[in-house]
C-alpha distance (Angstrom), angle and dihedral (degrees) to the residues before:
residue distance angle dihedral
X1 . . .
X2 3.81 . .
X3 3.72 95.0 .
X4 4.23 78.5 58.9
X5 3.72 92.1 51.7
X6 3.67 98.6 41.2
X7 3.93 88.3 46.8
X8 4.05 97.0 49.5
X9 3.68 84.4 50.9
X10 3.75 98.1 54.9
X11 3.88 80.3 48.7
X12 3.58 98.5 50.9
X13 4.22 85.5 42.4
X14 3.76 96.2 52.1
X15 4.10 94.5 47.5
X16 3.78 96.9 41.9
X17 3.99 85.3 47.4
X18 3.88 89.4 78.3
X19 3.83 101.0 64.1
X20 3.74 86.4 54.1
X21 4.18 93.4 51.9
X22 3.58 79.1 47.2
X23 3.74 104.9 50.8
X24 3.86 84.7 48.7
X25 3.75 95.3 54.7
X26 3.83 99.0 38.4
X27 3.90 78.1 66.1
X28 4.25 99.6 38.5
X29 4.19 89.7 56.3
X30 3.78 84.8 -140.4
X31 4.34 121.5 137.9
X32 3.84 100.8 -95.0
X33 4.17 90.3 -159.1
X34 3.67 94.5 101.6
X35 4.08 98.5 50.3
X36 4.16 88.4 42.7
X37 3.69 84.0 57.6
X38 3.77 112.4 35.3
X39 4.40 86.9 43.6
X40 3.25 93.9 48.7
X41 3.77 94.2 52.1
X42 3.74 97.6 43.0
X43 4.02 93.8 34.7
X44 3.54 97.9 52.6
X45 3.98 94.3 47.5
X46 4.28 83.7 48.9
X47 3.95 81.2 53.9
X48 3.70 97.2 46.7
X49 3.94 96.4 47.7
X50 3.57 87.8 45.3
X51 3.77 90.8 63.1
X52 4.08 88.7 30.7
X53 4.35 89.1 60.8
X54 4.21 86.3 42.3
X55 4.11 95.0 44.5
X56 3.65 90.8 48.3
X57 4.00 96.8 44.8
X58 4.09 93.0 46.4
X59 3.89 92.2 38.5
X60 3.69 127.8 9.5
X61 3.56 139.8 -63.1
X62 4.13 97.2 -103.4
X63 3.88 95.4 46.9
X64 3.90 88.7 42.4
X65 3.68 88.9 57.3
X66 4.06 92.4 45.2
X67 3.58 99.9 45.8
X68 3.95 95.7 29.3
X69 4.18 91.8 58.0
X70 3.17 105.1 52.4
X71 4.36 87.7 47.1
X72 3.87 84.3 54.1
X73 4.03 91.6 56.5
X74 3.59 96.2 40.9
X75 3.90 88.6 48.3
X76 3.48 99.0 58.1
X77 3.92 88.9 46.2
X78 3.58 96.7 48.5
X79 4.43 86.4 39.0
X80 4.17 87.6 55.0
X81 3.63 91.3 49.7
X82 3.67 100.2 43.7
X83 3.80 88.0 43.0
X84 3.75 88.8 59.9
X85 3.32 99.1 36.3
X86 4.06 93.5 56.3
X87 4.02 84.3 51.0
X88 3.73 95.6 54.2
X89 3.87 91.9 47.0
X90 3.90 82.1 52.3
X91 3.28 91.2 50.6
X92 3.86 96.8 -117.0
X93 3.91 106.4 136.1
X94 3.71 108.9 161.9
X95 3.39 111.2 128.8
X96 3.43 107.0 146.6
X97 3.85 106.6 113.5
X98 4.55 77.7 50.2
């Protein structure tokens, strides 16, 4: 059970991370493109290993991989879209260097 907690922390960490970034560069004036992207990519593979390392420990390796995956892909798809979606409620909608 506390690989569960520890791993829906880390999850609520890594999507509540994003309206931080974009407080800070609502304020900076820079083009928040590049950050969306490159967090995004490397949060949602954090995410997905995350749940990979607590799958395999409270199942087994195989059905860790399988259902661990896919949870890594649709993190980082679901991350990117709430990432942008917190910018363009904050009014940050620079996406030019995207």
């Amino acid at each position: 059970m506390k690989e569960i907690r520890t791993s829906s922390l880390h999850s609520l960490f890594v999507f509540g991370l994003p309206i931080i970034i974009t407080a800070i560069y609502t304020k900076v004036e820079n083009s928040i493109g590049p950050v969306v992207f490159v967090y995004s990519i490397v949060g949602g593979i954090l995410f997905g290993l995350t749940w990979i390392k607590t799958l395999i420990k409270k199942l087994n390796r195989v059905a860790g991989l399988i259902i661990g995956v896919p949870i890594m892909i649709v993190g980082i798809v679901l991350l990117f879209n709430f990432f942008i979606w917190v910018s363009w409620i904050m009014g940050e909608m620079d996406y030019s260097l995207l």
